[in-house]
C-alpha positions in Angstrom: -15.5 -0.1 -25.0 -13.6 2.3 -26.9 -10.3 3.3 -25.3 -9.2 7.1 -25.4 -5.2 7.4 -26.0 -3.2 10.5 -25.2 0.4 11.8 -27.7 2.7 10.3 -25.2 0.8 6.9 -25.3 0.9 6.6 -28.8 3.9 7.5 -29.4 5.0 4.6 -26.8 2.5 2.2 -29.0 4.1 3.1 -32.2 8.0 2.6 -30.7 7.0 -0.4 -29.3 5.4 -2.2 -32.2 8.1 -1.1 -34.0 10.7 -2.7 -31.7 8.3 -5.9 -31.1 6.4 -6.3 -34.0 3.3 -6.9 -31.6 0.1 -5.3 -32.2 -0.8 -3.2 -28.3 -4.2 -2.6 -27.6 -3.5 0.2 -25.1 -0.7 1.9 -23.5 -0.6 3.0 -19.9 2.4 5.1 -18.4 3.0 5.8 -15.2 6.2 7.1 -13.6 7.2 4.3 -12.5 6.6 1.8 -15.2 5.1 1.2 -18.8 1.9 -1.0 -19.3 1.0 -2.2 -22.1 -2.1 -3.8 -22.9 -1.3 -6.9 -26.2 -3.7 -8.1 -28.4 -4.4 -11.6 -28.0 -1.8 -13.6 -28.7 0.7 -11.6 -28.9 2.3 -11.7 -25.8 5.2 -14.0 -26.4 6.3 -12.2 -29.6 5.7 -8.6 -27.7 8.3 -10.1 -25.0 10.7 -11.9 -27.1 13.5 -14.7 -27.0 14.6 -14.2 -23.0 12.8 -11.2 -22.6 14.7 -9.1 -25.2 12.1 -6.8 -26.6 11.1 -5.8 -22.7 14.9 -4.9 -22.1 15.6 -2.8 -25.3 12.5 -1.0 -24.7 13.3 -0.5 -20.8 16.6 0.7 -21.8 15.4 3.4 -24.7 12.5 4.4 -22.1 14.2 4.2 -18.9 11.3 2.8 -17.2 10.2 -0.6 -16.5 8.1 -2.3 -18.9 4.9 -4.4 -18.3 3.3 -6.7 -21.0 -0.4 -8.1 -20.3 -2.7 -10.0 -23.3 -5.8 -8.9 -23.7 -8.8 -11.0 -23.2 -12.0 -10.5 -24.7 -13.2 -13.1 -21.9 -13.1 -10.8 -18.5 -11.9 -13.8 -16.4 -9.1 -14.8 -18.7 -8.3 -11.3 -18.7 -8.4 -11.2 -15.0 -6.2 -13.7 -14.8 -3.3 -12.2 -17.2 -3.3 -9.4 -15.3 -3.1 -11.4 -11.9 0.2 -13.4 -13.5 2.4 -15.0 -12.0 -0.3 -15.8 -9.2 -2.2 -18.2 -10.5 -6.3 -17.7 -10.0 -8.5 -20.4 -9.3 -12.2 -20.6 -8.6 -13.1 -17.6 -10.9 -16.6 -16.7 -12.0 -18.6 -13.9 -12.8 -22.2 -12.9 -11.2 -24.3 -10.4 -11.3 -25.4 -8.5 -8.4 -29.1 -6.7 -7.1 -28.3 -3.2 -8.8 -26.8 -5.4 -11.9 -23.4 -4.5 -11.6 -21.3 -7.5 -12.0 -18.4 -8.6 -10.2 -15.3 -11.4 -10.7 -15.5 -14.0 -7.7 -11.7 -15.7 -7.6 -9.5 -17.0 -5.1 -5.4 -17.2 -5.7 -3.1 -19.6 -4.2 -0.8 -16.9 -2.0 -1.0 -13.3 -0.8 1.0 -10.1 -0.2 2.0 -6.8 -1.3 3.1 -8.0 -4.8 -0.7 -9.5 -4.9 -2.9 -6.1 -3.5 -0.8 -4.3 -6.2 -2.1 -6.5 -8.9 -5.7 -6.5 -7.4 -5.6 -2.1 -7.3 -3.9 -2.6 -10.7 -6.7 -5.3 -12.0 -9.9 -2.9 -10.9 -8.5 -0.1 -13.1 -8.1 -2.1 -16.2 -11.3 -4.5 -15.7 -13.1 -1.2 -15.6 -11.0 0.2 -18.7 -12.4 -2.6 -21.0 -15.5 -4.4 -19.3 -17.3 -1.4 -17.1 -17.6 -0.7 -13.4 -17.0 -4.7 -12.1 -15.9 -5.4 -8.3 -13.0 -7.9 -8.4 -13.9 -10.4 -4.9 -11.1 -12.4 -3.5 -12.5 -15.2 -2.2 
């Protein structure tokens, strides 16, 4: 799936691979916060020795700063996204009208959790289609 990128995202791609040496896949701002979207791989080297790279770039941006590694795996990527909860149970099936959809269950619950699930739909859909996320 080809991902469309706007000025302002790339110039926040190009600042931070600049800073972290990290390729991004994708960029996402919000107001509140910064998502970015790492190859594979690269996730540990985009967030650096005790977080580092995240707090010089939250300090040049002055917005909070998200990492997730991308998956070519949807279920993988499911589960990045999902961090720190960690997702068990996970498959993928496909339903009557042959959209598919990500069957998981996590360990715990909340607001923190419903966030990353609202969060998840958007970017499953950014890379892998229309897909329902289930939480089992």
């Amino acid at each position: 799936m080809r991902i469309k990128l706007d000025s302002e995202s790339i110039q926040y791609i190009t600042l931070f691979e600049k800073v972290t040496k990290a390729m991004v896949k994708d960029c996402i701002p919000n107001n509140e916060k910064i998502i970015f979207v790492v190859n594979e791989g690269f996730a540990g080297i985009a967030i650096g020795r005790k977080g580092i790279n995240i707090k010089n770039l939250e300090k040049m941006l002055r917005r909070k700063i998200e990492i997730i590694e991308f998956s070519g795996d949807p279920i993988k990527f499911l589960s990045n996204i999902l961090r720190p909860f960690d997702m068990k149970n996970a498959y993928v099936s496909e339903k009557s009208d042959g959209k598919k959809a990500i069957h998981f269950s996590v360990n715990r619950s909340g607001p923190l959790l419903i966030a990353k699930i609202k969060k998840s739909r958007r970017l499953m859909t950014r890379y892998f289609g229309e897909m329902d996320l289930i939480k089992g």
